[in-house]
TORKOL-4160 file (C-alpha; in steps of 0.2 Angstrom, whole numbers, padded with zeros to 4 digits, m for minus):
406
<pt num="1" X="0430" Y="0058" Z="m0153"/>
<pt num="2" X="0430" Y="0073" Z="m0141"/>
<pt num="3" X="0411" Y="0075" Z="m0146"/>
<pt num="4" X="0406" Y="0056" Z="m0141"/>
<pt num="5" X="0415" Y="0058" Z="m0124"/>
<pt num="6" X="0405" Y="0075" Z="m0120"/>
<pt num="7" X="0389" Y="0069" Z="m0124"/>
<pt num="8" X="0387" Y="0057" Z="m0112"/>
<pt num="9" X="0394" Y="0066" Z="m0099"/>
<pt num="10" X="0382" Y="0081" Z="m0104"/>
<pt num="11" X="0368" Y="0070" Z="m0102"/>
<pt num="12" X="0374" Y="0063" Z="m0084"/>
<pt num="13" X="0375" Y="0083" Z="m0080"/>
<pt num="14" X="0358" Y="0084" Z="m0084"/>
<pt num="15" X="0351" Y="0071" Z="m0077"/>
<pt num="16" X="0361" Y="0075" Z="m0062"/>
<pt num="17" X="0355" Y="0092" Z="m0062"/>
<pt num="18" X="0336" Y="0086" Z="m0063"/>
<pt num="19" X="0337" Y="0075" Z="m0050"/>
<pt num="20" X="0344" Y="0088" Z="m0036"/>
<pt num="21" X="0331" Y="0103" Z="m0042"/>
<pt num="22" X="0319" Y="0087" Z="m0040"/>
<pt num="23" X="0326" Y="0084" Z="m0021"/>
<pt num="24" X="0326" Y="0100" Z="m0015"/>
<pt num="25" X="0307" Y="0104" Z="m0024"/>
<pt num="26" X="0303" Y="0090" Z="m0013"/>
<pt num="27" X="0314" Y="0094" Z="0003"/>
<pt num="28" X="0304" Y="0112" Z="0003"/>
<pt num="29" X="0287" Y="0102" Z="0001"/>
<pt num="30" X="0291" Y="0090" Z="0016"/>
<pt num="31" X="0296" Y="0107" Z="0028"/>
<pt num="32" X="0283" Y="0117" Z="0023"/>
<pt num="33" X="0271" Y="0100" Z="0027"/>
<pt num="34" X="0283" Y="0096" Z="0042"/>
<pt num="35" X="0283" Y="0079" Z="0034"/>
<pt num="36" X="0267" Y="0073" Z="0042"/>
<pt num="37" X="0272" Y="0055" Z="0040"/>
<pt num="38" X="0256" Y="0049" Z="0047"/>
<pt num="39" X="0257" Y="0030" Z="0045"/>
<pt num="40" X="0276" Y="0031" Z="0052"/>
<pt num="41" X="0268" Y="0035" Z="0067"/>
<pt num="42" X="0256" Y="0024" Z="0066"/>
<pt num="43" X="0271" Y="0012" Z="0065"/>
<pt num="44" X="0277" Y="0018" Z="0079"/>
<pt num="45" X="0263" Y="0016" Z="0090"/>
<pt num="46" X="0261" Y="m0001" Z="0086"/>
<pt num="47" X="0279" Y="m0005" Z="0088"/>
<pt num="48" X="0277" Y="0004" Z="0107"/>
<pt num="49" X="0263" Y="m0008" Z="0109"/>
<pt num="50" X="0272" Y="m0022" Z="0106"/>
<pt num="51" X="0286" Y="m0015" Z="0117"/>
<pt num="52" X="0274" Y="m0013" Z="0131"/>
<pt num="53" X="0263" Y="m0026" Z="0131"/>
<pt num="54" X="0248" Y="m0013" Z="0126"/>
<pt num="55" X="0233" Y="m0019" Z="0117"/>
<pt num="56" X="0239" Y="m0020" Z="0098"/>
<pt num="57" X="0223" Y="m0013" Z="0093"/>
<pt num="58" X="0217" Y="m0003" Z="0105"/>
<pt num="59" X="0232" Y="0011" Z="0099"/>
<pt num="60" X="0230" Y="0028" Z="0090"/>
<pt num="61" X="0239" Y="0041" Z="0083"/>
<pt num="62" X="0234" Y="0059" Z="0086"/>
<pt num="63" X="0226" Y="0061" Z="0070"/>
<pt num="64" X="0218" Y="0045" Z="0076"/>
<pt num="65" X="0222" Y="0031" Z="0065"/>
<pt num="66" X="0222" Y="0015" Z="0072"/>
<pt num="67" X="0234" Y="0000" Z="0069"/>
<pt num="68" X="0230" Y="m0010" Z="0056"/>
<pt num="69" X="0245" Y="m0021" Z="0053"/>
<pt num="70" X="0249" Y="m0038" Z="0055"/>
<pt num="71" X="0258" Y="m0044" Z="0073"/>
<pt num="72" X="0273" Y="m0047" Z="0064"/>
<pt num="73" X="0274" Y="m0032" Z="0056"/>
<pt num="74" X="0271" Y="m0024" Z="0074"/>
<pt num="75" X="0289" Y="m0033" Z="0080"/>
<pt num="76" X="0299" Y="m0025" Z="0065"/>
<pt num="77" X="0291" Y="m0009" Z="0072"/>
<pt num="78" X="0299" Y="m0010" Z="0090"/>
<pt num="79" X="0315" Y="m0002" Z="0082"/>
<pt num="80" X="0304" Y="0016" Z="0076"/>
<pt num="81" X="0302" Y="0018" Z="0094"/>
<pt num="82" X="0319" Y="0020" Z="0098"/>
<pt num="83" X="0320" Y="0039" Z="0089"/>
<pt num="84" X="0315" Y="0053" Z="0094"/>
<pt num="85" X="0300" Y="0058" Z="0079"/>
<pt num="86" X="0309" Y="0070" Z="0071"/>
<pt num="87" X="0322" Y="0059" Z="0069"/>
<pt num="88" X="0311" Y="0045" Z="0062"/>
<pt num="89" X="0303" Y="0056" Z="0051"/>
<pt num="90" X="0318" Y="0061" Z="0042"/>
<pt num="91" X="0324" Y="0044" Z="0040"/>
<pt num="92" X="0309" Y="0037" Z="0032"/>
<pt num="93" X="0310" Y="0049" Z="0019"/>
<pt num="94" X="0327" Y="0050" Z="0016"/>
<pt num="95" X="0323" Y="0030" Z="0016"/>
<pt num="96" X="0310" Y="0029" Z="0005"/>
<pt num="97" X="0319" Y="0042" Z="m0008"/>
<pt num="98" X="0334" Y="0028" Z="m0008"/>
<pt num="99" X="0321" Y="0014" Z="m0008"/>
<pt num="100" X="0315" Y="0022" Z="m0025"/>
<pt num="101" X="0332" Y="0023" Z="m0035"/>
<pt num="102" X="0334" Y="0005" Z="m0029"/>
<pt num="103" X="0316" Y="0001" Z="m0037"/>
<pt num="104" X="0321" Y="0010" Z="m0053"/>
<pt num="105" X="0335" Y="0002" Z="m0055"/>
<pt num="106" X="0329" Y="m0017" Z="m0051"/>
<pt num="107" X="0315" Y="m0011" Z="m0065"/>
<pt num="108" X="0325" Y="m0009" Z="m0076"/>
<pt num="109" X="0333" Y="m0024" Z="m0074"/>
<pt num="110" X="0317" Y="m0034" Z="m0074"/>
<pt num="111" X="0312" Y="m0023" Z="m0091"/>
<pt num="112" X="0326" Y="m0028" Z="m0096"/>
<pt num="113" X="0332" Y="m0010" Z="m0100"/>
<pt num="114" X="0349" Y="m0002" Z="m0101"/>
<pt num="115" X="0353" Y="0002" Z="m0083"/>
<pt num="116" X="0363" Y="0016" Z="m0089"/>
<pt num="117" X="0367" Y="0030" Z="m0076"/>
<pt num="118" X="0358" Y="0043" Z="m0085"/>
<pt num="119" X="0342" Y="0035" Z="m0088"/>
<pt num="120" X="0342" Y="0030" Z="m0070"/>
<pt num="121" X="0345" Y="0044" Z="m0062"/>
<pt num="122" X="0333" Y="0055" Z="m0073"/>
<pt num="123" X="0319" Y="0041" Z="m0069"/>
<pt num="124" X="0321" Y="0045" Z="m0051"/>
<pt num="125" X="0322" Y="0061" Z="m0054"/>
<pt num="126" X="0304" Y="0059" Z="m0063"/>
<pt num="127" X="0297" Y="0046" Z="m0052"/>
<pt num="128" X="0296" Y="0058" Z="m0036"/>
<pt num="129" X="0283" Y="0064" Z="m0040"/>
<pt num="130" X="0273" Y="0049" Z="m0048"/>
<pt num="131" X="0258" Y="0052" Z="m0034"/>
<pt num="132" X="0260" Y="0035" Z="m0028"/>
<pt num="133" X="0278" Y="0036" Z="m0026"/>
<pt num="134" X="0277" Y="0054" Z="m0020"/>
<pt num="135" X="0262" Y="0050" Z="m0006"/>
<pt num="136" X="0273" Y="0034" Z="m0001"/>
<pt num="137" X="0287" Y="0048" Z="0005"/>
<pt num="138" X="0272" Y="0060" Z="0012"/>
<pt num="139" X="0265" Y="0048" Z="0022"/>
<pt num="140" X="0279" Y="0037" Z="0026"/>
<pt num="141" X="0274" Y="0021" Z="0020"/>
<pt num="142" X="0283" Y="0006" Z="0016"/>
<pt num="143" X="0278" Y="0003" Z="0000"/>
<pt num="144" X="0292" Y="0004" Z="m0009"/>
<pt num="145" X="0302" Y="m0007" Z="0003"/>
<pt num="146" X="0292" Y="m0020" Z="0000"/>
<pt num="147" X="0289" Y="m0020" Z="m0019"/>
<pt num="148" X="0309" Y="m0019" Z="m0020"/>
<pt num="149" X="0309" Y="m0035" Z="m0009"/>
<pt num="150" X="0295" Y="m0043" Z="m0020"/>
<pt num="151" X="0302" Y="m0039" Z="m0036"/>
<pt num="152" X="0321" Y="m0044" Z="m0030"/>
<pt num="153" X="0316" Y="m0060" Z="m0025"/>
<pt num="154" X="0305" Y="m0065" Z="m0039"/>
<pt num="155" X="0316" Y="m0060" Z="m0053"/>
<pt num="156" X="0334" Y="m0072" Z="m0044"/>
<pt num="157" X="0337" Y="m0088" Z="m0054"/>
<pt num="158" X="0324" Y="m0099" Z="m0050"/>
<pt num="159" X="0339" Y="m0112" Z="m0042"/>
<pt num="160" X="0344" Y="m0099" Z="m0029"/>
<pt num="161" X="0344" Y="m0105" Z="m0014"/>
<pt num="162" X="0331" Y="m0098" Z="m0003"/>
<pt num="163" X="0321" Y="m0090" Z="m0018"/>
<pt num="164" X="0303" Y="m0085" Z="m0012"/>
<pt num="165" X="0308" Y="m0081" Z="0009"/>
<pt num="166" X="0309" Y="m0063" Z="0005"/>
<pt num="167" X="0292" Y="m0065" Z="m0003"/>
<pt num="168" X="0285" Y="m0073" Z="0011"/>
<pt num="169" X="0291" Y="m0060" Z="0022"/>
<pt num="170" X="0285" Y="m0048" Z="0013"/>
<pt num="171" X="0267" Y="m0056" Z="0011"/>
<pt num="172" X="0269" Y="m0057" Z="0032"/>
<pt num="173" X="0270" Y="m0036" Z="0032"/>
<pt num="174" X="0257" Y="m0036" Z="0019"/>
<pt num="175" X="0247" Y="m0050" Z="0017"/>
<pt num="176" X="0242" Y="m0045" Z="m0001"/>
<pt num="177" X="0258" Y="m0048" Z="m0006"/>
<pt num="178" X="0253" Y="m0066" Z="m0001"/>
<pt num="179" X="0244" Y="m0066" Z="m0022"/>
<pt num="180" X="0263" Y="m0069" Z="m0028"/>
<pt num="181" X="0263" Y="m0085" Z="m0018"/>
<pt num="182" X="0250" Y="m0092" Z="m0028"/>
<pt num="183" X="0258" Y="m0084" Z="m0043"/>
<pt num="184" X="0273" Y="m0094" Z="m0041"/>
<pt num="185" X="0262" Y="m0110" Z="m0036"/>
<pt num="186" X="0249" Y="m0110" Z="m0053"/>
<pt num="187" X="0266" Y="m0104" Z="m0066"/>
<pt num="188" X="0273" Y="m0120" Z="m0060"/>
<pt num="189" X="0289" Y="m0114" Z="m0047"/>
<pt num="190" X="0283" Y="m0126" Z="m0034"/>
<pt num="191" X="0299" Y="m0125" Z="m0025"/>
<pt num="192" X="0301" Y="m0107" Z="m0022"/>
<pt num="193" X="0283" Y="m0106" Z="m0021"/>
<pt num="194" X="0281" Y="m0118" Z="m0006"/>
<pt num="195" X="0299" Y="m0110" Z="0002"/>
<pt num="196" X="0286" Y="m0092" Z="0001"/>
<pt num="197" X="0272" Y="m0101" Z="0009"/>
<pt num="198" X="0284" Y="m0106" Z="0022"/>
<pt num="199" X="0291" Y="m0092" Z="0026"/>
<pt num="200" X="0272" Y="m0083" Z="0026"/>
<pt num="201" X="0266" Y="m0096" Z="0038"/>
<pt num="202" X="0283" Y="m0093" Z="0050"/>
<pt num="203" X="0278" Y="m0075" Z="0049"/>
<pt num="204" X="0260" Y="m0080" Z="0057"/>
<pt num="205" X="0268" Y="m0091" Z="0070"/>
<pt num="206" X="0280" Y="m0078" Z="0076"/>
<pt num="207" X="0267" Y="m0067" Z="0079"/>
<pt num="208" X="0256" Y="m0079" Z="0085"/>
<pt num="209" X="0270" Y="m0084" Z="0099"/>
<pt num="210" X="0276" Y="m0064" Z="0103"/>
<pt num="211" X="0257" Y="m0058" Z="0103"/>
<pt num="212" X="0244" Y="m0073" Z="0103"/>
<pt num="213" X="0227" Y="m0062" Z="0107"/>
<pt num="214" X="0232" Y="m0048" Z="0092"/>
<pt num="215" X="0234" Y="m0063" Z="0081"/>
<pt num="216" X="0218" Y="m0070" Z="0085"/>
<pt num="217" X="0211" Y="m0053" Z="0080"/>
<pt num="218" X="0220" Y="m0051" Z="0065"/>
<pt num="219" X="0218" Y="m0067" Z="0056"/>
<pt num="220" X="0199" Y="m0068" Z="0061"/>
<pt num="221" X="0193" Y="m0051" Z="0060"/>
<pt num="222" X="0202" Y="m0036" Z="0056"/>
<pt num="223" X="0211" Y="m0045" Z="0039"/>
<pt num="224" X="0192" Y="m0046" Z="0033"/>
<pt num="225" X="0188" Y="m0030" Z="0036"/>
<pt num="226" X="0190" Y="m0013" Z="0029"/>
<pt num="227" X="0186" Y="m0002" Z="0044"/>
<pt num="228" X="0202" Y="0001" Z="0051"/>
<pt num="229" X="0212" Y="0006" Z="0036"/>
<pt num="230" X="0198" Y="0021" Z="0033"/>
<pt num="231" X="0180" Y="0020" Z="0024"/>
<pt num="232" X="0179" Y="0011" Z="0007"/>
<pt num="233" X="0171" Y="0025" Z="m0002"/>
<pt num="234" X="0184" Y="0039" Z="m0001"/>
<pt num="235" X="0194" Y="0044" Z="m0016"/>
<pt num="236" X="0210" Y="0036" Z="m0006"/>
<pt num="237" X="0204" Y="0021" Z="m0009"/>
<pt num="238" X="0206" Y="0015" Z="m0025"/>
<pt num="239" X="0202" Y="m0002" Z="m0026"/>
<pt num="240" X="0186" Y="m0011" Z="m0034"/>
<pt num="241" X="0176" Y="m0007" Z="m0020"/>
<pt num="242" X="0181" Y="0008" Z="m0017"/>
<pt num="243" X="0175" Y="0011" Z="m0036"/>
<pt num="244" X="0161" Y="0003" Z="m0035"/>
<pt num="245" X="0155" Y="0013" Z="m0022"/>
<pt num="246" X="0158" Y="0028" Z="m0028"/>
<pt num="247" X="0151" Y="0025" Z="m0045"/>
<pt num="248" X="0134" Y="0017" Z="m0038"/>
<pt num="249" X="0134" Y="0033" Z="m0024"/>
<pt num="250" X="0133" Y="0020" Z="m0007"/>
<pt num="251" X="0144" Y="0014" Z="0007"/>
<pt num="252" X="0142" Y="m0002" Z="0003"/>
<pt num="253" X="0141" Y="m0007" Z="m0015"/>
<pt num="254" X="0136" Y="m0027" Z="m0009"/>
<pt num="255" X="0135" Y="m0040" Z="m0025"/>
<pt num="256" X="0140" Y="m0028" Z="m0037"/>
<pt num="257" X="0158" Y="m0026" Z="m0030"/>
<pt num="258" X="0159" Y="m0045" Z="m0024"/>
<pt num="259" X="0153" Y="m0052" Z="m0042"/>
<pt num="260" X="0166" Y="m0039" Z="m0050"/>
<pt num="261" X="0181" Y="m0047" Z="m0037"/>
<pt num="262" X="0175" Y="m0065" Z="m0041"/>
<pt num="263" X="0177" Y="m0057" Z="m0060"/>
<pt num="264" X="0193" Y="m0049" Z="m0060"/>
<pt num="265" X="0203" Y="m0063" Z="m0047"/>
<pt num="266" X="0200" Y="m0075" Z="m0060"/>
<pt num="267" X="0202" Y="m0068" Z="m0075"/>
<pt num="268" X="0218" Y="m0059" Z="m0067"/>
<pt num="269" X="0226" Y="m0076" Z="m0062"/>
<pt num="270" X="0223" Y="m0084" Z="m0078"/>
<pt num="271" X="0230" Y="m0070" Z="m0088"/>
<pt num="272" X="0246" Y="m0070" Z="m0074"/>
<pt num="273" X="0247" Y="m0089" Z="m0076"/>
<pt num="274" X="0248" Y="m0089" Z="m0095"/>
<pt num="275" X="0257" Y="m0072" Z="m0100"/>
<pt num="276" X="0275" Y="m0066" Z="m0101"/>
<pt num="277" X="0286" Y="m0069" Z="m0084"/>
<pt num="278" X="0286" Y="m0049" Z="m0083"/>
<pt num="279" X="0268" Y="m0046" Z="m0089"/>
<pt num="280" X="0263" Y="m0061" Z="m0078"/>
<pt num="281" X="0272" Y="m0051" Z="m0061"/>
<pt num="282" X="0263" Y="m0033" Z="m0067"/>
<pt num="283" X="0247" Y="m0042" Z="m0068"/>
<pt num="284" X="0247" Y="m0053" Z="m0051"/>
<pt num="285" X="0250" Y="m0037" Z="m0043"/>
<pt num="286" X="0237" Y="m0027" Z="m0053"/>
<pt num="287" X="0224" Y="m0043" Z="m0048"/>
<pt num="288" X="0228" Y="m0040" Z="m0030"/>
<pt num="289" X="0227" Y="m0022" Z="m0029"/>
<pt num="290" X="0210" Y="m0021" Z="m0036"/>
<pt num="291" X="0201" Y="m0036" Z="m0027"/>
<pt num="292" X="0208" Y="m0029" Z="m0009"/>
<pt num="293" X="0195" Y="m0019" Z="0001"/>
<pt num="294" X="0207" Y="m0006" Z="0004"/>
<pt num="295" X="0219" Y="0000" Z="m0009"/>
<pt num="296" X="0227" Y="0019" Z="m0005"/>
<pt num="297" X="0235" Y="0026" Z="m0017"/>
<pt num="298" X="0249" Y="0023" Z="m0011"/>
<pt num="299" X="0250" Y="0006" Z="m0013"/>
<pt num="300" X="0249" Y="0007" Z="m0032"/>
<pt num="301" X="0268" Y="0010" Z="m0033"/>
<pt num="302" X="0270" Y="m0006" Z="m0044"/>
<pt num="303" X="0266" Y="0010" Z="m0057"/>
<pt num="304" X="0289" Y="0009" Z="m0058"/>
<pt num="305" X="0289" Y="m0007" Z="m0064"/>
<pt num="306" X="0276" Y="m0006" Z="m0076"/>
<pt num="307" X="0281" Y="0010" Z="m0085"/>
<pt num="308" X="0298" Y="0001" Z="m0086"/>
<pt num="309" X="0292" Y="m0015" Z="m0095"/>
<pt num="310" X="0279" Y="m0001" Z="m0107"/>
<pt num="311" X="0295" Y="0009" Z="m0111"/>
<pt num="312" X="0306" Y="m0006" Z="m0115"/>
<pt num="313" X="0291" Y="m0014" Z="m0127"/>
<pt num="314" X="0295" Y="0002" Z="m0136"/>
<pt num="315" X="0277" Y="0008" Z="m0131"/>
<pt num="316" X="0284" Y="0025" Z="m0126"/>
<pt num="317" X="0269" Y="0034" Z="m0129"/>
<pt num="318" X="0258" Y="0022" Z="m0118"/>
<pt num="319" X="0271" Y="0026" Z="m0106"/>
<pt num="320" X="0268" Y="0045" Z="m0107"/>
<pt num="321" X="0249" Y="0043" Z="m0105"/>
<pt num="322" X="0251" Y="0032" Z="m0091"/>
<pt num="323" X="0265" Y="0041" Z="m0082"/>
<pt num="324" X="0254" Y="0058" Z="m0085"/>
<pt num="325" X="0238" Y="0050" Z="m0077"/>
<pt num="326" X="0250" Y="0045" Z="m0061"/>
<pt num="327" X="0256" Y="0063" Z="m0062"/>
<pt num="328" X="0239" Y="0074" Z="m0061"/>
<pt num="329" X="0234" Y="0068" Z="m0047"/>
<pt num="330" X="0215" Y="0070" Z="m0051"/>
<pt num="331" X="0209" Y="0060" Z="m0038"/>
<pt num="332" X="0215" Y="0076" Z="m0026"/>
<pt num="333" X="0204" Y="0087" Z="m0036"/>
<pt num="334" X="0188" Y="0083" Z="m0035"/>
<pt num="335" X="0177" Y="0084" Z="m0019"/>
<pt num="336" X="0179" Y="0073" Z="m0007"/>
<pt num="337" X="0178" Y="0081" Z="0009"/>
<pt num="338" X="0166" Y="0071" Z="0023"/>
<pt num="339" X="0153" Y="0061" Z="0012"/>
<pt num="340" X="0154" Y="0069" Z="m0005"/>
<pt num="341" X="0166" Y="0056" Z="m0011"/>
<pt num="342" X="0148" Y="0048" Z="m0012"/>
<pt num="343" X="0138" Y="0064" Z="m0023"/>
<pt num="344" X="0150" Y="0064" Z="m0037"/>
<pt num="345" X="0142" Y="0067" Z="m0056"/>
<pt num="346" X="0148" Y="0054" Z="m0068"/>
<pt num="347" X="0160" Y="0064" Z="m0076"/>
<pt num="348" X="0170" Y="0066" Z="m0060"/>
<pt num="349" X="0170" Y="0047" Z="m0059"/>
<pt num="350" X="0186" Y="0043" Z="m0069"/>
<pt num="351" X="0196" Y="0058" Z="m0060"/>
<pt num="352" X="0190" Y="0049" Z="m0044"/>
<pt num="353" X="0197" Y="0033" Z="m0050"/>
<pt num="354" X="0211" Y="0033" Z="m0060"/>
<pt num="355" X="0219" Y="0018" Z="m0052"/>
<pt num="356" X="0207" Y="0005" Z="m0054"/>
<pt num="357" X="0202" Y="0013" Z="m0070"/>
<pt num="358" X="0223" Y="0009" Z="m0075"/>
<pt num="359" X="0224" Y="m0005" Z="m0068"/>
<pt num="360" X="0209" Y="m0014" Z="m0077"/>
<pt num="361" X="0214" Y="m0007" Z="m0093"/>
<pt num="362" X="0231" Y="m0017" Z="m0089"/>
<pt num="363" X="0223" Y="m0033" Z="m0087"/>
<pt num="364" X="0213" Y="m0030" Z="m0101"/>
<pt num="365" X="0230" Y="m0025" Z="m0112"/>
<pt num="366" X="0238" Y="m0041" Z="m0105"/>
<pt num="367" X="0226" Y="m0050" Z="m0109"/>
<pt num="368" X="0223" Y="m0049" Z="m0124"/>
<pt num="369" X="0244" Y="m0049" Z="m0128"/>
<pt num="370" X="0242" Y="m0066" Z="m0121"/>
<pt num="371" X="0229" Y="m0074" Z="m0130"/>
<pt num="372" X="0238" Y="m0078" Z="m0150"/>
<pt num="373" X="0252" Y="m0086" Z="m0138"/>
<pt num="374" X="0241" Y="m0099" Z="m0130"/>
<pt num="375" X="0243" Y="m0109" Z="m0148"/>
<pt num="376" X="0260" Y="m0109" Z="m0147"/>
<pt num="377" X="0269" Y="m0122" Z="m0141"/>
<pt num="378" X="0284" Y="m0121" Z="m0127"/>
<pt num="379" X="0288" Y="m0120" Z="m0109"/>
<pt num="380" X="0285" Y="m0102" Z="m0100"/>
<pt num="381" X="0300" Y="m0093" Z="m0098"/>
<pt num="382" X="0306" Y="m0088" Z="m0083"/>
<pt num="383" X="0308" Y="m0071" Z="m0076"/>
<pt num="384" X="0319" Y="m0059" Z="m0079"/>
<pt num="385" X="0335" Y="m0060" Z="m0069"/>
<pt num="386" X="0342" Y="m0046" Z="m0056"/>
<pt num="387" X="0358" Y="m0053" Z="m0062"/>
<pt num="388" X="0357" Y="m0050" Z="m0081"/>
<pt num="389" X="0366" Y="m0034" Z="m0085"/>
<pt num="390" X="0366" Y="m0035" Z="m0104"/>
<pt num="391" X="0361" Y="m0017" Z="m0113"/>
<pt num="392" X="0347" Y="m0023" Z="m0125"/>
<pt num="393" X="0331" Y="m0030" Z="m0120"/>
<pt num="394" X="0333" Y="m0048" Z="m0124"/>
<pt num="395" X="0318" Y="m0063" Z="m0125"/>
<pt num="396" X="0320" Y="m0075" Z="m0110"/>
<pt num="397" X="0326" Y="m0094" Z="m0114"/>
<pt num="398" X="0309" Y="m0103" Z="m0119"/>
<pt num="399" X="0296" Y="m0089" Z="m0121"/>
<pt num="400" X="0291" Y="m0087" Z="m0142"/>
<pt num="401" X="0300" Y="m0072" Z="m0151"/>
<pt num="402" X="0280" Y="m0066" Z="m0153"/>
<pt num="403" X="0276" Y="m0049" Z="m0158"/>
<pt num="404" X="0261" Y="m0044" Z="m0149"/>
<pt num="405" X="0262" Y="m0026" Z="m0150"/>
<pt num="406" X="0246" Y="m0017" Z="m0157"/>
């Protein structure tokens, strides 16, 4: 007995231990970068332009980076401008470090893995330093916040009242969080699709009433473009595009990239419409990721979620190869300094795009998981629920007990 009690307990230790060796690895690396937090300033311009009734768009940061989101993301901003910077800096990453257990643990939840204290704090521990996860902190993004918000809302019971706002609020920070929207709407959840939309299109109209002339601009122009958020063909941007680019060595890869967005949209939609409610949520968000102009690394932080769905499968050593790529960081290490991003060889290629390279291998996976189930009869099930603490991994009400696993 005294051996069952001391194991656990051993293990919390460890964990506990990992974790606070993790926090201070990272601590050191934010002084020694003085947590540059680029984009929290950012956010903070915007939100002083708001405040003062500057031109929205016509504000840069020091580094310069201009404003690139949404009006009514510049409201939520006012309150950055109320710290001093140093201030801000620290609680944005002390923010986004508590925004990253919460992630783990909602994942888990959606996985429908134990939430057990060990496993949870060693997979924060871990996904510090996930590059996603870790450049979100580095930069100060709000990445996490908003895939928490997504994920949370998407996996209540699909009577709760108001499901979907928080999506559409979300979507209003980030409009391509607006793919979920229709995810809801083509999987048949109407009613918590329609209360997203909703929410979306208040998100518009607010903006449009606080800061009609930025709203004009957004919504007809800078949405469309990709100039503001940095050119398509870096190694930070690891969307299709930003592929595509790189692989045919131009600025503007034209038809290629649009056919290979037309391509992927649909085929990610249908895949989203007919897969597993988890599967279905990893793919939309996959789909949307790679079609945007634009994708930073950062963005790809929906990585959590998706190891915790591989590692509850039982596919731990998918997990580990996937968790390794997210680890290496490769697209840091090739050259990509000025234009070279656009001389690479083609064995460079897949170190210079390790996101959309993982991301269509997802859709490929989930694709073909989902194909022996379009025989089968029987409702989709719905997604997993934040509220479901049970230990084991359980098949949701209505979904085939189907073993897809290669």
């Amino acid at each position: 007995m005294k051996y069952r009690n001391v194991t656990p307990r051993l293990l919390t230790a460890v964990s506990v231990g990992a974790l606070a060796l993790s926090l201070a690895a990272l601590l050191a690396l934010c002084v020694a970068q003085r947590i540059p937090v680029a984009d929290t300033l950012v956010y903070r311009v915007e939100g002083a332009a708001v405040a003062n009734g500057a031109d929205l768009y016509g504000t840069v940061t020091e580094w310069p980076l201009p404003a690139t989101s949404p009006p009514f993301a510049a409201i939520l901003f006012v309150p950055t401008t109320w710290l001093p910077v140093p201030a801000l800096k620290v609680v944005f990453v002390a923010g986004n470090a508590i925004l990253l257990a919460l992630l783990v643990r909602l994942s888990c939840r959606f996985a429908g893995l134990p939430a057990r204290t060990p496993l949870v704090i060693s997979a924060i521990a871990a996904g510090l330093w996930l590059e996603p996860v870790f450049q979100t902190l580095l930069v100060g993004q709000l990445n996490l916040a908003l895939v928490c918000l997504v994920l949370w809302d998407l996996s209540r019971d699909e009577e709760a009242i108001g499901k979907g706002f928080a999506l559409g609020v979300a979507a209003g920070v980030k409009p391509t969080a607006a793919v979920f929207i229709v995810h809801l709407l083509i999987t048949g959840r109407v009613r918590a699709g329609l209360t997203a939309l909703a929410s979306f299109t208040g998100t518009v109209l607010l903006g449009a009433l606080v800061l009609p002339h930025a709203s004009a601009e957004f919504w007809t122009r800078r949405i469309f473009g990709t100039g503001p958020a940095g050119h398509a063909w870096t190694v930070e941007n690891q969307s299709l595009q930003g592929l595509f680019a790189r692989v045919l060595h131009t600025s503007e890869p034209g038809a290629a990239w649009v056919l290979a967005v037309a391509l992927t949209a649909g085929a990610g939609l249908w895949t989203a419409r007919r897969a597993a409610p988890e599967w279905g949520v990893l793919v939309a968000a996959t789909t949307a990721l790679l079609v945007s102009p634009v994708s930073p690394s950062h963005h790809w932080v929906w990585c959590v979620p998706v190891l915790a769905v591989l590692i509850a499968e039982g596919r731990t050593r998918t997990a580990a190869v996937v968790a390794a790529v997210l680890v290496a960081r490769t697209l840091r290490l090739v050259p990509h300094s000025d234009s070279l991003d656009l001389q690479l060889p083609w064995w460079q290629q897949p170190l210079a795009s390790p996101y959309p390279l993982l991301g269509l291998a997802l859709l490929a996976f989930a694709g073909w998981r989902t194909a022996p189930a379009l025989t089968l009869p029987g409702p989709r099930g719905e997604y997993p629920r934040t509220d479901d603490l049970s230990t084991s991994p359980e098949v949701p009400a209505g979904r085939p007990e189907v073993d897809c696993r290669p």
